[in-house]
N, C-alpha and C positions, 0 to 999 in steps of 0.2 A: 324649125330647126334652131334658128338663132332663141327662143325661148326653151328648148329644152337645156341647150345649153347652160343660160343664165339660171335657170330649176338646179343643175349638177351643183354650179358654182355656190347658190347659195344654200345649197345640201350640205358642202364640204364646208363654206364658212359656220354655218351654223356650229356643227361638229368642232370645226376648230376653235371657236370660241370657248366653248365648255372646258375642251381640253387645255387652251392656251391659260384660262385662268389657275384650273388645277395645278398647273404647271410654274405659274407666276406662285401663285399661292406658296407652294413647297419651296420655292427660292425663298422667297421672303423670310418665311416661319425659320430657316436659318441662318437668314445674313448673310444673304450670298450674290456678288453683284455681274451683271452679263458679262463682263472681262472675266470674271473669276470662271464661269460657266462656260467661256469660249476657250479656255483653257485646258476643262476636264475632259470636254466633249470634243475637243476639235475641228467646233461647229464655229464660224462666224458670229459676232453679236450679231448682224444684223437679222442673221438668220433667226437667231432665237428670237429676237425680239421680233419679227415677224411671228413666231411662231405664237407667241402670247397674249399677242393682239388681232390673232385671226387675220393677217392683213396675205392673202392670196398671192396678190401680185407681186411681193419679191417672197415668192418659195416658189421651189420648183414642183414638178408633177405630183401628185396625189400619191403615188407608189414610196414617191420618195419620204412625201413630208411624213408618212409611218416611221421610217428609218429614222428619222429626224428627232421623232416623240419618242421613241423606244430609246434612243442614245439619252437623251436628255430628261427623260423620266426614271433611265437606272440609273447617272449623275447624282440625281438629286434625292435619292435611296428609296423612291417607290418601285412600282412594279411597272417598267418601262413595258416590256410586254403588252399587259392588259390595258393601258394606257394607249398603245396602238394599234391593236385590236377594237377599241371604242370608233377611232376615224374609218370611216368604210369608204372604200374610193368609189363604189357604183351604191345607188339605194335599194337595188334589188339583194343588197347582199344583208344577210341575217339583222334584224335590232333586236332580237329578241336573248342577246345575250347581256346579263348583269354589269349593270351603272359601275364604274373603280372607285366611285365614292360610296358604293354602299357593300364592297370587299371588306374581310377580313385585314387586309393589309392597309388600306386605308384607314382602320376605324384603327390600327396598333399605330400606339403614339411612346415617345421614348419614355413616357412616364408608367405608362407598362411595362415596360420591358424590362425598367428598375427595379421594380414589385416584386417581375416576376423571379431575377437575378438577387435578389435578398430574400427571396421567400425558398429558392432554390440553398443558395447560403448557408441558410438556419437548417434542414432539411442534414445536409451533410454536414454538420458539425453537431447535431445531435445525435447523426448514425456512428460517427465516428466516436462521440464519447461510450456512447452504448456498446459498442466491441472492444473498447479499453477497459472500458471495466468488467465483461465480461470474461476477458484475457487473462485478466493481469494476475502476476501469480498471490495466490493468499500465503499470507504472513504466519508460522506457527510459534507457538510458542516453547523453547525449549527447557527442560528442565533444570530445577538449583540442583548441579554437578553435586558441591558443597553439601548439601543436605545430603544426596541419595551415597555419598562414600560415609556420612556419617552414620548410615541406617546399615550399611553395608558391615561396619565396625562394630557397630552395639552389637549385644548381642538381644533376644527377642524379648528374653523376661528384663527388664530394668529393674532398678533397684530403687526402694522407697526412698524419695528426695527430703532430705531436713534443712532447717533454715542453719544458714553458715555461724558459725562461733565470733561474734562479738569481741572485739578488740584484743589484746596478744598478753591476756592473762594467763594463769598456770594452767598447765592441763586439766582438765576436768570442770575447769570454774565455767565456761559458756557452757556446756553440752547440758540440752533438754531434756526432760526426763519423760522417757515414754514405757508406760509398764508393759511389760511383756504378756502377750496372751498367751493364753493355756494351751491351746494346739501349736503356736510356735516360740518353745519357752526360751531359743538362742535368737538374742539381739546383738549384733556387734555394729558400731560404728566407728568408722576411719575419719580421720581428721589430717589431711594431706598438709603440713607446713611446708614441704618443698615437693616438687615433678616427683615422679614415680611411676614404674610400673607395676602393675597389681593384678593375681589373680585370685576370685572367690568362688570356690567351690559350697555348694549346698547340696547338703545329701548326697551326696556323689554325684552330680554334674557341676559342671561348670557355667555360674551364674553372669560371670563378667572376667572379662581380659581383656587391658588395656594400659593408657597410659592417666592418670589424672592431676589435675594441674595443684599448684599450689592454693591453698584457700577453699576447696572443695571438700565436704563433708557428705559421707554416705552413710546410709543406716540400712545393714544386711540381717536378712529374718532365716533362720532354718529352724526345721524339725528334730534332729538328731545329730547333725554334724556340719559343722561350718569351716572350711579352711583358706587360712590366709594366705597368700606366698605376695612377696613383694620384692621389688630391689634393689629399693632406698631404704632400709629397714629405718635410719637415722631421721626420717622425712616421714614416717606413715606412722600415727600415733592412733590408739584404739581402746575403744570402752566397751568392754562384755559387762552387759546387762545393766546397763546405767550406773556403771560402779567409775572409778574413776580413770582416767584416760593415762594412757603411756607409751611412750616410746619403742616399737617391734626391736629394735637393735642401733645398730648404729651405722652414720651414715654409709651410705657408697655400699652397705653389704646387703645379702641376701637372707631373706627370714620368710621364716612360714613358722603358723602358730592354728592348730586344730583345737576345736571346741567342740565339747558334746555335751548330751545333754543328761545324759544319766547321773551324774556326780556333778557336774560342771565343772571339768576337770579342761585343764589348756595344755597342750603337745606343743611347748619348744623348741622351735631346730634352728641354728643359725646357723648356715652353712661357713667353710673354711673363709679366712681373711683373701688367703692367695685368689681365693676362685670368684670373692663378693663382687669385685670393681670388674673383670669381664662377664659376669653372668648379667650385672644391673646394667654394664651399655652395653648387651647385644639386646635385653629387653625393649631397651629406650630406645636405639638405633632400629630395630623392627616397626616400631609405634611410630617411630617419625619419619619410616618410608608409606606407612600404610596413610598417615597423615599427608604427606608431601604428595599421594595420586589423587 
């Protein structure tokens, strides 16, 4: 009897050994000293220290000293549990259950776990750029206002552009000479010295209506009939068929002047003095709202 006992005793120390170093071990690895550990666990030092030196004779019962290991192995942030489950208080009870040193939780060390928490990190900050820019709203581009009300104003046929008249000699002396072709023997060019507004009829439609600035030269082609109306007559000066250039009327008034082409005869009409200065600003005042949208 007295040797089966002393067989139990060094059952348990054996056992306790293994564990008590495990247990020493994991203190250590974090600078942790048996006051500090009598503190978490509310275990006695002596106890622990009993506990990690196998020393039998100050722990209490074999039931207990489990309790003892499980408090003091979740302490020290292993798996107190499994840890107390390794001490078997009788030897008939199971060994056939796996070493805590050869666990999963034993082999995880806090330099894992960093890995694993920066590798986690990157993971969600890549998802997250990935849904911003699949989100975010696309940018358009919207169009020159400016341009599309100046397309809105011209009208579809334009008129053949000439280079501008050369310094502020007498009329006729800059304008270019372009001979007139056979299928359209009416050439007239305008020569704008001051704002104006101006319509040119071709053939019987209407080629342009608007206002054009000072220093602006146009060159208008028809087949049979070309007509002028302006109404700055003083300000819109004009050359039929490369011949030399003159004055529609005079300022502030309304003029129109029809060209054809059978005779090359020109239709005169200045309209009355009273009527020139409000016919020329409701022209201009129309031009400079349609300008002003």
């Amino acid at each position: 009897m007295k040797r089966k006992v002393r067989s139990l005793e060094q059952f348990h120390r054996e056992q306790l050994i293994e564990i008590g170093g495990i247990l020493r071990q994991l203190r250590e690895q974090q600078s942790l000293t048996l006051a500090v550990m009598a503190e978490r666990t509310l275990i006695r030092p002596a106890l622990l220290a009993a506990l990690e030196a196998a020393d039998l004779e100050q722990l209490p019962e074999p039931i207990y000293i489990r309790g003892l290991i499980k408090r003091y192995g979740d302490q020290l942030d292993g798996d107190g549990e499994l840890l107390a489950s390794q001490f078997l208080t009788h030897p008939s009870q199971g060994r056939d259950r796996p070493a805590w040193q050869k666990s999963a939780a034993a082999q995880l060390r806090p330099l894992h776990l960093y890995g694993l928490y920066v590798l986690l990190l990157l993971l969600s900050i890549s998802g997250l750029s990935y849904w911003f820019k699949r989100n975010s709203p696309q940018t358009t581009t919207l169009p020159n206002l400016e341009q599309t009300l100046d397309e809105q104003v011209e009208p579809s046929a334009r008129p053949i552009e000439d280079e501008a008249i050369a310094g502020d000699n007498t009329a006729g002396e800059g304008t270019a000479a372009l001979s007139p072709s056979d299928a359209q023997p009416i050439q007239v060019r305008t020569i704008l010295r001051s704002q104006s507004w101006i319509r040119v009829t071709v053939d019987g439609e209407t080629e342009f209506e608007g206002v054009l600035q000072q220093g602006e030269t146009k060159l208008w082609v028809a087949s049979e009939v070309l007509t002028l109306r302006v109404g700055n007559a003083g300000g819109v000066w004009v050359a039929y068929n490369n011949q030399q250039a003159e004055a529609m009327g005079e300022p502030g008034s309304v003029a129109e002047i029809t060209y054809r082409s059978e005779d090359g005869t020109e239709d005169d009409a200045e309209e009355p003095n009273a009527d020139n200065a409000r016919e020329g600003n409701r022209r201009l005042a129309q031009a400079g709202a349609i300008a002003a949208l």
